[in-house]
C-alpha positions as CSV (number, residue, x, y, z in Angstrom):
1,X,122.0,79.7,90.8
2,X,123.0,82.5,93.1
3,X,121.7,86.2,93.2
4,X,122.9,88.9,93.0
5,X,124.3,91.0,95.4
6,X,122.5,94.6,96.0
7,X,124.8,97.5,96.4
8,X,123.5,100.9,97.3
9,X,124.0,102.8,94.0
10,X,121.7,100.3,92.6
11,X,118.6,101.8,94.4
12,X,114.9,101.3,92.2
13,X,112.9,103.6,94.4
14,X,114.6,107.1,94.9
15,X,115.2,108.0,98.5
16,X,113.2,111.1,98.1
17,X,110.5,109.5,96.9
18,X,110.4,106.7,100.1
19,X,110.9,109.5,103.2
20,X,107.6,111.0,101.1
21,X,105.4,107.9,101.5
22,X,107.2,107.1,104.8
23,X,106.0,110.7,106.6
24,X,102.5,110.3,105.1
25,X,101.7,106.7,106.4
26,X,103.0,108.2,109.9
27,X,100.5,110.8,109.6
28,X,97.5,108.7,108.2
29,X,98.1,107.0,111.8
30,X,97.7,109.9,113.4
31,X,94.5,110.8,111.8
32,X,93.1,107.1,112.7
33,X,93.8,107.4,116.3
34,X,90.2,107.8,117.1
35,X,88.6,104.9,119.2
36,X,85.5,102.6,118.9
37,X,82.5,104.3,120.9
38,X,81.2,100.7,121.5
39,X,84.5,98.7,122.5
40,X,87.2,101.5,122.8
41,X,89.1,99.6,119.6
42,X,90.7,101.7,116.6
43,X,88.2,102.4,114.5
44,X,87.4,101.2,111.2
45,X,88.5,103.3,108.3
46,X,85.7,102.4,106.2
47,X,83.1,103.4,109.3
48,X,81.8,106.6,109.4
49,X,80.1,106.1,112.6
50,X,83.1,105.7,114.7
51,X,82.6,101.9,115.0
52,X,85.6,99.2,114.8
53,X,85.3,96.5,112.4
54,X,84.0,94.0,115.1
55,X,81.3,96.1,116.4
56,X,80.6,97.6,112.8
57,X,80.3,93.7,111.6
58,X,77.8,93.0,114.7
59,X,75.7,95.8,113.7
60,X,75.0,94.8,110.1
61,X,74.4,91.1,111.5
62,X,71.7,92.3,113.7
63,X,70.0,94.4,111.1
64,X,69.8,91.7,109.0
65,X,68.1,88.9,111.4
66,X,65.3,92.0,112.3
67,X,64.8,92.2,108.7
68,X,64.1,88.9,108.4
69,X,62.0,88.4,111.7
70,X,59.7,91.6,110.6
71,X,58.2,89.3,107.5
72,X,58.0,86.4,110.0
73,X,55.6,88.3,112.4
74,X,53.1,89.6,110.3
């Protein structure tokens, strides 16, 4: 079974419609150039301390072993 072959007036997605998304992933890279303060990696876009993911990770793993060595102490 072959396929069919795709000719251009057969388009599914309007050519508007892709140079739209096309110039607005180009400028959500531009508004994600900013760089770990820790590492000096591109930041995480879920961080809203400027962290990358790595660093961001590393941070959460070491609040969570003082929270568990504070009970331990008392």
């Amino acid at each position: 079974m072959r396929r069919k072959r795709f000719t251009g007036s057969q388009e599914t997605v309007p050519k508007e419609l892709l140079d739209h998304a096309r110039r607005s992933l180009e400028t959500d890279k531009l508004k994600k150039a900013t760089k770990c303060v820790v590492c000096g990696a591109e930041t995480s876009p879920t961080s809203t301390e400027s962290l990358c993911w790595v660093c961001r990770r590393l941070k959460i793993s070491a609040w969570r072993e003082i929270e568990q060595q504070l009970p331990a102490q008392e």
